[in-house]
Every structure is written in structure tokens, then in C-alpha cells.
mmCIF file of the C-alpha atoms, coordinates in Angstrom:
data_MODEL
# 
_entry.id   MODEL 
# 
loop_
_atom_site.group_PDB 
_atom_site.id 
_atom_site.type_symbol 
_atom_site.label_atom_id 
_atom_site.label_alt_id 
_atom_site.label_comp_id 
_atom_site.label_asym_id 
_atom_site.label_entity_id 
_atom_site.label_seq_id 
_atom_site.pdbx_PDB_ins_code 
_atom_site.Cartn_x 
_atom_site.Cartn_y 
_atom_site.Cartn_z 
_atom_site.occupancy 
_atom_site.B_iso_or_equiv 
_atom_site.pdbx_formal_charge 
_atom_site.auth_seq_id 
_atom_site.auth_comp_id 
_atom_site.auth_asym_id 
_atom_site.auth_atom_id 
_atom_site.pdbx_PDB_model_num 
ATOM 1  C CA . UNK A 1 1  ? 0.000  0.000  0.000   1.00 0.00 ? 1  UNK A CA 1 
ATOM 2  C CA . UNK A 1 2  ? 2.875  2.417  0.922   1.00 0.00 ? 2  UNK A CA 1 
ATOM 3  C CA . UNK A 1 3  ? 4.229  1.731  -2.834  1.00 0.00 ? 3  UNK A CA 1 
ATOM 4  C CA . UNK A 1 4  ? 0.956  2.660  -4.187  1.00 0.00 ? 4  UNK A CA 1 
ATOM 5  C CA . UNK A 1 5  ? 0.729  5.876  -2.490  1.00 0.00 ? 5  UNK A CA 1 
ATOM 6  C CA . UNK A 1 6  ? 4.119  6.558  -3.349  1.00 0.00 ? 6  UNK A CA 1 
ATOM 7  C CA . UNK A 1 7  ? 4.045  5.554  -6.963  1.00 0.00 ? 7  UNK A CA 1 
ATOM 8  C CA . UNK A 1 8  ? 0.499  7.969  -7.415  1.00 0.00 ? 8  UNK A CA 1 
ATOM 9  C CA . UNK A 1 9  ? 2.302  10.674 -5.460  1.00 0.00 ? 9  UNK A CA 1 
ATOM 10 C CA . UNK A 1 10 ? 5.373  10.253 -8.053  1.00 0.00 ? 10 UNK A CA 1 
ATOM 11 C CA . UNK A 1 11 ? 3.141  10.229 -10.699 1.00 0.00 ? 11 UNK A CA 1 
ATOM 12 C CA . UNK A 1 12 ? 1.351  13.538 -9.753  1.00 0.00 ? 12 UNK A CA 1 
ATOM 13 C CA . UNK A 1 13 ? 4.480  15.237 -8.583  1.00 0.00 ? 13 UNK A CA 1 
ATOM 14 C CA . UNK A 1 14 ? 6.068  14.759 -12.319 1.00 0.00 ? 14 UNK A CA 1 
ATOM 15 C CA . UNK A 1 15 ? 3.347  15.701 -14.424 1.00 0.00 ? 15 UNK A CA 1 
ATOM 16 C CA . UNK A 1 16 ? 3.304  18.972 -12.710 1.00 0.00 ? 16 UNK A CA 1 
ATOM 17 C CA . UNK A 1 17 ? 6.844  20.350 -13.662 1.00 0.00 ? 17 UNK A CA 1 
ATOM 18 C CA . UNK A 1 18 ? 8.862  23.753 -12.634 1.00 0.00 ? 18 UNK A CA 1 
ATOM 19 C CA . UNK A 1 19 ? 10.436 25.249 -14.818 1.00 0.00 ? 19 UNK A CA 1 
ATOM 20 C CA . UNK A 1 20 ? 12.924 28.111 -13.908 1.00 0.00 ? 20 UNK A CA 1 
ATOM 21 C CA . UNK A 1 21 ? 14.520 31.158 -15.676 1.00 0.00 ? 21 UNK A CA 1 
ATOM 22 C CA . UNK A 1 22 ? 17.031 32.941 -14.867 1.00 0.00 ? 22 UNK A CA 1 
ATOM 23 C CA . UNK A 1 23 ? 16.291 37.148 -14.080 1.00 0.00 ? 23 UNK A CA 1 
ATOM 24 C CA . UNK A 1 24 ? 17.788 39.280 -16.271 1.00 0.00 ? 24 UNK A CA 1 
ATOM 25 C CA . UNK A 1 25 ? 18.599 42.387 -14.886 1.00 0.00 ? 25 UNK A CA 1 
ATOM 26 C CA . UNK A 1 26 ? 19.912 45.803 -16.990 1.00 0.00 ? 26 UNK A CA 1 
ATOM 27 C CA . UNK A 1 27 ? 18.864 48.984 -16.900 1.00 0.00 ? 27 UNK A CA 1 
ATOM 28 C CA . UNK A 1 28 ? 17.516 48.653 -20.512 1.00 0.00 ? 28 UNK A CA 1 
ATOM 29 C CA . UNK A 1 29 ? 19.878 50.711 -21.933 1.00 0.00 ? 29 UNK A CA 1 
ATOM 30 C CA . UNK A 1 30 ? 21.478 48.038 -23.648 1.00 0.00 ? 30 UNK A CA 1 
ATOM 31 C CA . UNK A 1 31 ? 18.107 46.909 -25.321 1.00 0.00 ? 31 UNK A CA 1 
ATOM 32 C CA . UNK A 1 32 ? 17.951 49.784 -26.939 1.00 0.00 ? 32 UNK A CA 1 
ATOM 33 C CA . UNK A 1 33 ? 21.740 50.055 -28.368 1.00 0.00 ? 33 UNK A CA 1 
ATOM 34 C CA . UNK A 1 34 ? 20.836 46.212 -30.178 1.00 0.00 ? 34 UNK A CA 1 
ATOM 35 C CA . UNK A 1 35 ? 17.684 46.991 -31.344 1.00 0.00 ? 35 UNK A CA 1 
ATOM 36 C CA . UNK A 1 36 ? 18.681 49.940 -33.422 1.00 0.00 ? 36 UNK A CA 1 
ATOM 37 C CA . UNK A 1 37 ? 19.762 49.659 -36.856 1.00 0.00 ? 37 UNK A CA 1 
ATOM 38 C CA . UNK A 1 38 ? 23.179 49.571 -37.524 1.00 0.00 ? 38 UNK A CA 1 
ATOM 39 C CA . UNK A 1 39 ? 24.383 50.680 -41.433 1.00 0.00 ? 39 UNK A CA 1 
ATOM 40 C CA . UNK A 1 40 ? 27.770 48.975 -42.817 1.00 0.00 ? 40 UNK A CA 1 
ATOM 41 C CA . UNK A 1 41 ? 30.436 51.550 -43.237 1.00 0.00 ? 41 UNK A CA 1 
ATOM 42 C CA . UNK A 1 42 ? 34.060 51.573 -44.544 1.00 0.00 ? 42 UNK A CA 1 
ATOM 43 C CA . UNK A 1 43 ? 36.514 50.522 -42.034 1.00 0.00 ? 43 UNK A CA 1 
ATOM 44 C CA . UNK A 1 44 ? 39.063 53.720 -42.772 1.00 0.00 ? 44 UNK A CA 1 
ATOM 45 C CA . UNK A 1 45 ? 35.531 56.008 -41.867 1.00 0.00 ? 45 UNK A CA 1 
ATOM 46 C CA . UNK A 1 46 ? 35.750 54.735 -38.158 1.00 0.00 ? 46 UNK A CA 1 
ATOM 47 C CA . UNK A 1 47 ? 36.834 57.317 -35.901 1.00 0.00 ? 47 UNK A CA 1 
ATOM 48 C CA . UNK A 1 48 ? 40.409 57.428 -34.706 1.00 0.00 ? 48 UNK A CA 1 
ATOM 49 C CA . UNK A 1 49 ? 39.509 56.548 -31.158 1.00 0.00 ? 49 UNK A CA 1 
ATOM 50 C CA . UNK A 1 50 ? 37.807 53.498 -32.092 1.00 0.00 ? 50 UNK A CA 1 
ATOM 51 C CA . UNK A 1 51 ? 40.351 52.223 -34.221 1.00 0.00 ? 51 UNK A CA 1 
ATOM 52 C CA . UNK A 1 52 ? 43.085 52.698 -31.210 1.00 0.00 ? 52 UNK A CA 1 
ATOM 53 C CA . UNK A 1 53 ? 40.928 51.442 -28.382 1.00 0.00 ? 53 UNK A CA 1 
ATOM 54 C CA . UNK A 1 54 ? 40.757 47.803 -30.702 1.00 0.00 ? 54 UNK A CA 1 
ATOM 55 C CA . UNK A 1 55 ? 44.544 48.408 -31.701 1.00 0.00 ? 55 UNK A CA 1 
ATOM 56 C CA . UNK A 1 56 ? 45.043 48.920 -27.469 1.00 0.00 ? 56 UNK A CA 1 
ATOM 57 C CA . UNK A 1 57 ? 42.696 46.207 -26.309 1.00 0.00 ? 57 UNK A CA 1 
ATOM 58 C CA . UNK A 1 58 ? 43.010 44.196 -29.129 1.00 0.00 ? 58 UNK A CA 1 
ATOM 59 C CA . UNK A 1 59 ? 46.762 44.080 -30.274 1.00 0.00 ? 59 UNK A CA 1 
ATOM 60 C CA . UNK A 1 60 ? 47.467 42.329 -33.389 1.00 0.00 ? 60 UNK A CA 1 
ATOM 61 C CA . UNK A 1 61 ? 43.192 42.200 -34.111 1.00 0.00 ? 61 UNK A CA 1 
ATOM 62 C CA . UNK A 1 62 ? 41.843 42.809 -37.912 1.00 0.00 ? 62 UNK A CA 1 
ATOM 63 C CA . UNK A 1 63 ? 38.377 44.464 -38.104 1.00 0.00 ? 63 UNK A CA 1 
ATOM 64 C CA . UNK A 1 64 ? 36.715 42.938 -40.802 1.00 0.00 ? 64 UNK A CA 1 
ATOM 65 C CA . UNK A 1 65 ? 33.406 45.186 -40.964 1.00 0.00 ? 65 UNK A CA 1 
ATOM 66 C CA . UNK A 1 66 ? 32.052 48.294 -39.557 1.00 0.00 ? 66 UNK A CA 1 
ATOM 67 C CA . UNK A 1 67 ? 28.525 48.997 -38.841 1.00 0.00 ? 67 UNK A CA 1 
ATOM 68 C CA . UNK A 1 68 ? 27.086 52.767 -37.187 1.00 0.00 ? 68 UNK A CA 1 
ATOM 69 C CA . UNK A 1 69 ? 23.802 53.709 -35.951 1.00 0.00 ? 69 UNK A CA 1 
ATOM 70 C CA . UNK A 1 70 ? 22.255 57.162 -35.390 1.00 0.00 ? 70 UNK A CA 1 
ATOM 71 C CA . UNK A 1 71 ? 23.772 57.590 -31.865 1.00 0.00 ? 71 UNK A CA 1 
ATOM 72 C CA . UNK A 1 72 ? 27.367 57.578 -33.364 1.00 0.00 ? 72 UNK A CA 1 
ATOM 73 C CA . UNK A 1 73 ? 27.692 53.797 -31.934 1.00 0.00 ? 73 UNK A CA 1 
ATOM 74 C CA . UNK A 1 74 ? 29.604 51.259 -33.823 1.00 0.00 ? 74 UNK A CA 1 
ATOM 75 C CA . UNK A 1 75 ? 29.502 47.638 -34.153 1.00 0.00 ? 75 UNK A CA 1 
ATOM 76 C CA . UNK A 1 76 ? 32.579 46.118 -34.914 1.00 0.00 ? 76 UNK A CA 1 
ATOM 77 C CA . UNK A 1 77 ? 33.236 42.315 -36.482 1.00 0.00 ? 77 UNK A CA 1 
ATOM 78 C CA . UNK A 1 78 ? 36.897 41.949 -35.789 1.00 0.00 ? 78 UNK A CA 1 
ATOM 79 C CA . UNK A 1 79 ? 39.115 38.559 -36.085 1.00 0.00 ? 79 UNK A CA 1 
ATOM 80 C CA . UNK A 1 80 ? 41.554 38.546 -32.729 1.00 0.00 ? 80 UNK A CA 1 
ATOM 81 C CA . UNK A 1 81 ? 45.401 37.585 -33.348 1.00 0.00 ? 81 UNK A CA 1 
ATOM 82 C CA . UNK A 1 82 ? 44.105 34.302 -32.264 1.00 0.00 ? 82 UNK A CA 1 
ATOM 83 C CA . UNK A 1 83 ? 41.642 33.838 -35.016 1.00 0.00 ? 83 UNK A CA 1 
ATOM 84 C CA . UNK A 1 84 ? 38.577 33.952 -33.005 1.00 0.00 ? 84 UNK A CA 1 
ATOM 85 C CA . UNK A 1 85 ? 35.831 36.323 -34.687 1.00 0.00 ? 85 UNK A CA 1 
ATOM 86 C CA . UNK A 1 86 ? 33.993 38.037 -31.988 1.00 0.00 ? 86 UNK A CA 1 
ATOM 87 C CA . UNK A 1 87 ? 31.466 41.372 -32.570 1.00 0.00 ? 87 UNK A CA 1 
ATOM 88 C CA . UNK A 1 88 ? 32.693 44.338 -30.394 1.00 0.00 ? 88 UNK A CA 1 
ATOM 89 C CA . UNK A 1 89 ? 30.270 47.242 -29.852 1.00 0.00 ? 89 UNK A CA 1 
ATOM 90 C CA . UNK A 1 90 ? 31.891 51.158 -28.792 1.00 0.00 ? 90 UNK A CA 1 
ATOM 91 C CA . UNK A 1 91 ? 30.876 54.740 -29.125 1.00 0.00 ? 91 UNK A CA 1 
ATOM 92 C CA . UNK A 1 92 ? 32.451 57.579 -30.880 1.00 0.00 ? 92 UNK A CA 1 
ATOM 93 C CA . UNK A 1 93 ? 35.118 58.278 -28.273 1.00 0.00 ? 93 UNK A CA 1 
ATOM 94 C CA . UNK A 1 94 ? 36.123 54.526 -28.251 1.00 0.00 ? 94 UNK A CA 1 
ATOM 95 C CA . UNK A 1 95 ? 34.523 53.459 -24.589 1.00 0.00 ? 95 UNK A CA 1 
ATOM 96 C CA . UNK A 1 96 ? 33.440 49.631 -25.311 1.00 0.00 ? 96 UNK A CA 1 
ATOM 97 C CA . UNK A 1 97 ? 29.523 49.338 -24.699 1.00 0.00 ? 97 UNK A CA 1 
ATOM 98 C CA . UNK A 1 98 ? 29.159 45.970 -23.194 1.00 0.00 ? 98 UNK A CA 1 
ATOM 99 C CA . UNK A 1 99 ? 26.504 43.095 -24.834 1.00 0.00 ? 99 UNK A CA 1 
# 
């Protein structure tokens, strides 16, 4: 009899399941930087303090494409002296936005 009970309770307990997510919490700021709509631009049209904050941060990094929005903010597809791609995102005066 205790089997029963426990087997039914089981049973109910699983068919009810919990699922969990994790909070994300920003200040939305952020949101709104990714949802806007970045244009491709030439790589020499970047402004000079972009270019040295990846040359700094990033020695011996390529940037393959450019991209600007309206805000002056730039996204940035770069290949690392390592070879990994990775998309880097900075405004005009070269201060890395973080994604």
C-alpha cells in the first residue's frame, strides 16, 4: 500500500513540472543600443579613437566590418590575433559598450 501511495504521489508530482529562468537584470539601456539599426560603413571612416581602443585592447586584431547607428555607436566584427571572430560594440570616443 505504501508503494501505491508513493508511486500515485510520483506520478502527480512529475506531471506537474517547474520550470525556472534565470532574471535578467539591466537597466535597458542596452536593449535599446541592439535593437537599433546599424548601417555597414568603410573601415578607414571609423573614428580614430575606435580604431586605437581595438589596436590597445586588441593588439594584433583585424576588423573585418564596420557597422554605425544614429547615436554615433559602432559595431565592430573583428578577427583577434588568435583567429577567433567576436562582434565588439563602442561609441564615438572609443569606450566599449558591453553586450
Amino acid at each position: 500500500m505504501k508503494k501505491l501511495f508513493f508511486a500515485t504521489a510520483l506520478a502527480i508530482g512529475s506531471l506537474s513540472a517547474v520550470t525556472a529562468s534565470t532574471a535578467t537584470l539591466h537597466d535597458g539601456i542596452m536593449s535599446e543600443v541592439i535593437a537599433e539599426e546599424f548601417k555597414e560603413i568603410a573601415v578607414s571612416d571609423l573614428p580614430a579613437a575606435v580604431s586605437d581602443a581595438v589596436e590597445t585592447d586588441f593588439a594584433g586584431a583585424t576588423i573585418n566590418k564596420a557597422y554605425m547607428n544614429e547615436n554615433q555607436e559602432f559595431k565592430l566584427e573583428i578577427t583577434a590575433a588568435d583567429g577567433s571572430e567576436q562582434t565588439l560594440y563602442a561609441d564615438a570616443e572609443g569606450n566599449w559598450l558591453d553586450m
